[in-house]
LUMKE-953537 format. One record per residue (C-alpha): y, z, x. Coordinates in steps of 0.001 Angstrom, whole numbers. Layout:
% residues N
<r <Y Z X>>
...
END
This chain:
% residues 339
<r <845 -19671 -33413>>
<r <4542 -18647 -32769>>
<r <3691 -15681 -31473>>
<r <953 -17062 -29002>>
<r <3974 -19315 -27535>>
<r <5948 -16644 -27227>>
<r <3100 -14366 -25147>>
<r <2142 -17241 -22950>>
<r <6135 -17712 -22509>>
<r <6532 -14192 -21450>>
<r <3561 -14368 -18910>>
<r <4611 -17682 -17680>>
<r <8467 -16118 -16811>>
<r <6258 -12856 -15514>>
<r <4763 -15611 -12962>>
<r <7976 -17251 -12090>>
<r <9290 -13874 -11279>>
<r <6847 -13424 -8633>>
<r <7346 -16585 -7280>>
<r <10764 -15383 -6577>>
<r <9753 -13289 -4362>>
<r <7363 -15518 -2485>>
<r <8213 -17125 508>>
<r <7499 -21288 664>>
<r <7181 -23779 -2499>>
<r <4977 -23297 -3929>>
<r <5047 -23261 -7854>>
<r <2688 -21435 -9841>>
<r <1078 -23560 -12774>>
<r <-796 -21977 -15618>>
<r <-4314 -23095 -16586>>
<r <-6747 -23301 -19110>>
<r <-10605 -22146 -19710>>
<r <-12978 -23033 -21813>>
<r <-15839 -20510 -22357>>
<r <-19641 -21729 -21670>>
<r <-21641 -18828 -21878>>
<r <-21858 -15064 -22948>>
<r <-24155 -11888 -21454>>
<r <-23703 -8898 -23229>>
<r <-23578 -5987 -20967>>
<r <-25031 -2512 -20929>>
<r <-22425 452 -21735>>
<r <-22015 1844 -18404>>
<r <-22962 -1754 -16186>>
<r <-20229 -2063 -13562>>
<r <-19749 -3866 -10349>>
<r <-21592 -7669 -10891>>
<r <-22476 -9697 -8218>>
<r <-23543 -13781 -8599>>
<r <-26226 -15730 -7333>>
<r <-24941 -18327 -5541>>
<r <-26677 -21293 -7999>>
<r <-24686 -18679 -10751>>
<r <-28154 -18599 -12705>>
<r <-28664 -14555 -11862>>
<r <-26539 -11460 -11343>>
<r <-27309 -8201 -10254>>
<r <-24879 -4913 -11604>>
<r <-24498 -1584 -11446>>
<r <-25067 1665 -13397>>
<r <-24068 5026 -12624>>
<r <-26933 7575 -12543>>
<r <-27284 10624 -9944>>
<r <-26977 7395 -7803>>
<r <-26371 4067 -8840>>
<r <-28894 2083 -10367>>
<r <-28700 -1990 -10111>>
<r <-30367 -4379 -12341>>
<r <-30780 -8073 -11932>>
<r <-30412 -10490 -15138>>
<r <-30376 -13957 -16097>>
<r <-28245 -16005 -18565>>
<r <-30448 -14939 -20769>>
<r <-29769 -11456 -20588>>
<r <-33340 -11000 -19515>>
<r <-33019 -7915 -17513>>
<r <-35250 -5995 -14988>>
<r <-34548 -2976 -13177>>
<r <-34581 -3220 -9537>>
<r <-36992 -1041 -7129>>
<r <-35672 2234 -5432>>
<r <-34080 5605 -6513>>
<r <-30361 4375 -5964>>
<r <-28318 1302 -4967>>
<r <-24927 2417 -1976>>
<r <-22437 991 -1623>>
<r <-22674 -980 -4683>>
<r <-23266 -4527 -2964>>
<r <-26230 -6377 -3275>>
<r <-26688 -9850 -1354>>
<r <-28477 -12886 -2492>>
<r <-29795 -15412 -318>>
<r <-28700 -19090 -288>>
<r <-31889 -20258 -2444>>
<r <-30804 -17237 -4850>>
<r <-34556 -15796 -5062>>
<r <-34187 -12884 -2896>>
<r <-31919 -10035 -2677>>
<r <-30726 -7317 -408>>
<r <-29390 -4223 -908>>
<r <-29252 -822 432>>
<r <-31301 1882 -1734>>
<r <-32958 5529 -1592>>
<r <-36558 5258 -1893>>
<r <-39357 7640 -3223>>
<r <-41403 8635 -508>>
<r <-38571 8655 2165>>
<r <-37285 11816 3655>>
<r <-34318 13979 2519>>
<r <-31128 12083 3740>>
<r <-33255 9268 4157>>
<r <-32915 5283 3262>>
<r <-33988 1697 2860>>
<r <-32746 -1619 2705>>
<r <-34495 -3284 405>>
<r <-35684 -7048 -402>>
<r <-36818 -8139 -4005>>
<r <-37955 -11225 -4730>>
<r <-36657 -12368 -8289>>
<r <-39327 -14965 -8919>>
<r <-42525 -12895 -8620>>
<r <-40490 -9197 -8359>>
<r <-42037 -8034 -5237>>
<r <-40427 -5738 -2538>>
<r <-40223 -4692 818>>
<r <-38111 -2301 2279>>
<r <-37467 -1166 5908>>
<r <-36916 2946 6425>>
<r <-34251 3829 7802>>
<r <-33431 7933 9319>>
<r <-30365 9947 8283>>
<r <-29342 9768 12023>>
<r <-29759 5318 11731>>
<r <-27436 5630 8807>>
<r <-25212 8450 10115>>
<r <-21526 8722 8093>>
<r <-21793 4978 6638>>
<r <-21425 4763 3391>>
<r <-22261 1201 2993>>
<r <-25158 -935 5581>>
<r <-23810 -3805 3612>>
<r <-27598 -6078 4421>>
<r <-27018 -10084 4361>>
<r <-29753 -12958 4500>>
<r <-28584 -14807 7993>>
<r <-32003 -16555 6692>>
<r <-34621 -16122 3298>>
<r <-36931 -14498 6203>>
<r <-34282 -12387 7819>>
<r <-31471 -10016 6779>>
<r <-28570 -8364 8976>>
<r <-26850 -5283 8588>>
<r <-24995 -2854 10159>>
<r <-25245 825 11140>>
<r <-22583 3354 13205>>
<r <-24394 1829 16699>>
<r <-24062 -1945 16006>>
<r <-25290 -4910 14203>>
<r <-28996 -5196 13293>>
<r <-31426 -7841 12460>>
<r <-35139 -7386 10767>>
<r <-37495 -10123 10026>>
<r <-38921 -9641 6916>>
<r <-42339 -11721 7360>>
<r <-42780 -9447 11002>>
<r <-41223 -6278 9263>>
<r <-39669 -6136 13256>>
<r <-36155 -4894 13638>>
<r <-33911 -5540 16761>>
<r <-30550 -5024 17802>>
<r <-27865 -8098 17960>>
<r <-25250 -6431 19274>>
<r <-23973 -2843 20080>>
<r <-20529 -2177 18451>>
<r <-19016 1062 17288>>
<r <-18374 917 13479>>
<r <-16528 3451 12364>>
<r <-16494 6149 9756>>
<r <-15066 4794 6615>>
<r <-15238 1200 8226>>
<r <-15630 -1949 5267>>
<r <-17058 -5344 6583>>
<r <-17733 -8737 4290>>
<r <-19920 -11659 5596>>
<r <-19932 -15481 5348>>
<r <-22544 -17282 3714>>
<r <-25374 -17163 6043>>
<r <-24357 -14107 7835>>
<r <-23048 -15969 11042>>
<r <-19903 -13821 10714>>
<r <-18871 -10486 10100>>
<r <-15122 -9724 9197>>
<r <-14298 -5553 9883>>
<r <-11690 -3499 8278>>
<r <-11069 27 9846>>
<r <-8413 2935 9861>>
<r <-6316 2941 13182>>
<r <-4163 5803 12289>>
<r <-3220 7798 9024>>
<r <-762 4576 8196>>
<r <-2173 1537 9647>>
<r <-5516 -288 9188>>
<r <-6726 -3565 11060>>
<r <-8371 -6835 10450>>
<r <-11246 -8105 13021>>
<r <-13749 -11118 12880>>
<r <-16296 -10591 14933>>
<r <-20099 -12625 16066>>
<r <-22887 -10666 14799>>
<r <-24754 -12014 18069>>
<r <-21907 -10874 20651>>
<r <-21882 -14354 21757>>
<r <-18347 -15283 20986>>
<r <-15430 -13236 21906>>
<r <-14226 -11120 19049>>
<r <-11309 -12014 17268>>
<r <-9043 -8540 16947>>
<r <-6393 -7162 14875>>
<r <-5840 -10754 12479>>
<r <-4273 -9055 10315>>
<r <-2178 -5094 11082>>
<r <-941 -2762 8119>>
<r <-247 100 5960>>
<r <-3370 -602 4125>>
<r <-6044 -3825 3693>>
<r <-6863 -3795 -312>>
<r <-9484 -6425 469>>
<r <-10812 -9503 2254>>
<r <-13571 -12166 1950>>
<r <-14590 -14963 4527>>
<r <-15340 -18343 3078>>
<r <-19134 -19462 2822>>
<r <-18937 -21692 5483>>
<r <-17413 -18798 8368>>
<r <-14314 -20760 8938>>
<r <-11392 -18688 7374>>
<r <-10607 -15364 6053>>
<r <-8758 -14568 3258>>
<r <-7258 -11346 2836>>
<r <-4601 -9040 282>>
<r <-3052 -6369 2054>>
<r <322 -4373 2506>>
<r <1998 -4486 5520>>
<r <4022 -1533 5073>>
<r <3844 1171 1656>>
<r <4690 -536 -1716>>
<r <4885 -4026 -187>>
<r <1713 -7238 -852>>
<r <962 -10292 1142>>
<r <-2283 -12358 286>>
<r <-3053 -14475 3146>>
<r <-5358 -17065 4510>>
<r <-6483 -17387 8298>>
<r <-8316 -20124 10061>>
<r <-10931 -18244 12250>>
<r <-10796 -21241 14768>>
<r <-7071 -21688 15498>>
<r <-6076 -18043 14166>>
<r <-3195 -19681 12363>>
<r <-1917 -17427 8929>>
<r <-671 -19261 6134>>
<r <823 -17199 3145>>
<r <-243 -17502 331>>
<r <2074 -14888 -1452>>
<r <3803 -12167 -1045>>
<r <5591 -9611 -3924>>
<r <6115 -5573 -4460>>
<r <4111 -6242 -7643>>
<r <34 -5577 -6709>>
<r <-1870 -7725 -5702>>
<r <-6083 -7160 -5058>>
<r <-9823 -8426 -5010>>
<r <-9192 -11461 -2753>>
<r <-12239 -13932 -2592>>
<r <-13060 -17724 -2324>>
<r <-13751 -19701 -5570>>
<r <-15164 -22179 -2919>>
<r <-14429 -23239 615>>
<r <-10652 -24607 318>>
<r <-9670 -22116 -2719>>
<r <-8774 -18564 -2564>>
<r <-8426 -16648 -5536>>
<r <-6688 -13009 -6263>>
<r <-5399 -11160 -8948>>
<r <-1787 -10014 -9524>>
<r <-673 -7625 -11750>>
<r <3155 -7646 -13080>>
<r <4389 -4777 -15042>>
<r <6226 -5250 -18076>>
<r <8057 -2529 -20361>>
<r <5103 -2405 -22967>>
<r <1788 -3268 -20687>>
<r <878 -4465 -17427>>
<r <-19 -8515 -17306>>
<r <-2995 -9489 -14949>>
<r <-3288 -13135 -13731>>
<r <-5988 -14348 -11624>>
<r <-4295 -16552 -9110>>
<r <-6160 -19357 -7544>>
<r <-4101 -20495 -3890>>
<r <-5525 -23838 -2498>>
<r <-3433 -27020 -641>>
<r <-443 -25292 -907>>
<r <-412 -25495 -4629>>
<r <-937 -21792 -6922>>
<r <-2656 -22104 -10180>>
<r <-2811 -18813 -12771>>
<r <-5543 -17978 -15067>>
<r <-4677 -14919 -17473>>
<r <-7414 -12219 -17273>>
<r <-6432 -10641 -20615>>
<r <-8659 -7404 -21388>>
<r <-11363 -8163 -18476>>
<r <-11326 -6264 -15507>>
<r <-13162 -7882 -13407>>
<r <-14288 -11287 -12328>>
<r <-16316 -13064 -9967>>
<r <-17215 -16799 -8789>>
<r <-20313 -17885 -10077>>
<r <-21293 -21964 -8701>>
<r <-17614 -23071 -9202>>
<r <-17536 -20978 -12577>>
<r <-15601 -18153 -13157>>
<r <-17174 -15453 -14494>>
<r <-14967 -13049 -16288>>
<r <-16368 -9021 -17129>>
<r <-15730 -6490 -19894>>
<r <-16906 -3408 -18406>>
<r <-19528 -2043 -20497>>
<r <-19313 -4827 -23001>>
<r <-19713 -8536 -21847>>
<r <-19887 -11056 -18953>>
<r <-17984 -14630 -19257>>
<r <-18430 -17515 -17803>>
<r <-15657 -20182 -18101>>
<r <-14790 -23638 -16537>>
<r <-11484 -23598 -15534>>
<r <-9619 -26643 -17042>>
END
């Protein structure tokens, strides 16, 4: 028991440290969890992505490509359709019965590739061919469900819709995405929020309209390098973990209507893997590096107030209908209630 105290002492003066280096008030709290569930985990599974209703999750395993598999709580798993998963995103839609995701397929020619819809309920597919030349140097088409009958994604020429129930494709909007570029979605696909390399040392931050029909919304956030970013479900704000310069770590928050920043914190300690626990709360982790081991907290930033959750030996997590889902690579998924 003492020496639990004196851990959770040690991580909460790790935390206050950081605050020192944070501009504003606010004071970091640590919180509880209390554990509700348990999946155990293939070896090699990596790279798990929620359902929205947080019934489902689909992961990752490395193969000559990377082969995703969708599970329940139950740890009923099924392997999903096609050769490979890219990118390693897969997108559910709102109901959480159908998911997206960009895939080699047998059949398809060399270079090749398909985005793919499977339907968890009665596991059918469809899948919509895409050439080489459609794809060029992308590494990720990242697909989204704008609707459960129609999915958007992008390719180096612009953003793309295709009904599924018409198997018709057509073109929203031309834009030049370029090589290396890394874009995140809202909810229903309604925005699209673009990362790409301006020069060997600085990166940029756009929000754009899938449709072309509002003026884009350039260079939000400028810098040495953007770790990552996430827009809320409902398209209003964008949360993002960068470094403005080498060595240095601001997590911010940005209302897409007024394009006011707020900081949320800023340190020379890491910071990464930004996303939105739900509409109002942003959540990153931090590391802090003490003589012995480097402490991980997941950080949760919402009405000015910063709560801390320690992540302990998991490496990742992920948000899972107001849950928090915590992963052991290779071993087990979490889920917790935060108290």
């Amino acid at each position: 028991m003492k020496r639990n105290l004196i851990v959770l002492a040690i991580v909460v003066l790790a935390a206050s440290l950081f605050l020192a280096g944070c501009r504003g008030e606010s004071k970091l709290t640590m919180v509880g969890k209390s554990k509700v569930t348990s999946v155990a985990l293939p070896p090699t599974a990596n790279h798990l992505i929620f359902s929205p209703t947080g019934t489902h999750f689909v992961f990752y395993q490395p193969a000559n490509l990377n082969v995703a598999t969708v599970s329940d709580l139950g740890g009923q798993m099924t392997r999903l359709p096609g050769l490979g998963g890219h990118g390693l995103v897969a997108w559910w839609d709102q109901g959480a019965n159908h998911l997206a995701y960009y895939t080699q397929e047998d059949g398809l020619e060399p270079g090749a590739y398909a985005i793919m819809v499977y339907t968890v309920e009665d596991r059918a597919s469809r899948q919509l061919p895409l050439t080489g030349e459609e794809v060029g140097s992308l590494f990720d088409l990242r697909p989204a469900f704008a609707s459960a009958d129609a999915v958007r994604f992008i390719t180096p020429q612009g953003v793309w819709e295709w009904n599924i129930e018409t198997g018709q494709r057509s073109q929203l909007r031309t834009y030049a995405f370029r090589e290396g570029v890394r874009v995140a979605w809202d909810a229903r696909a309604s925005k699209l929020a673009v990362a790409e390399r301006l020069s060997e040392r600085e990166q940029a931050l756009t929000a754009i309209d899938p449709t072309g029909a509002v003026a884009d919304q350039a260079s939000l956030v400028k810098g040495y390098y953007i770790d990552s970013f996430a827009l809320s479900d409902d398209g209003s704000k964008l949360a993002a973990v960068y470094q403005p310069e080498w060595g240095k770590y601001r997590a911010v928050s940005i209302d897409l209507a007024s394009g006011a920043v707020t900081e949320l914190a800023a340190s020379k300690e890491p910071m990464s893997a930004v996303a939105w626990a739900d509409n109002q709360t942003v959540s990153f982790i931090m590391e802090r590096k003490t003589k012995n081991e480097t402490q991980r907290l997941l950080v949760l930033a919402s009405g000015g107030q910063l709560r801390a959750v320690e992540m302990g030996g998991y490496t990742q997590y992920a948000w899972a209908d107001g849950k928090l889902a915590l992963v052991k690579l290779g071993d087990v998924v979490d889920l917790f209630e935060i108290k």
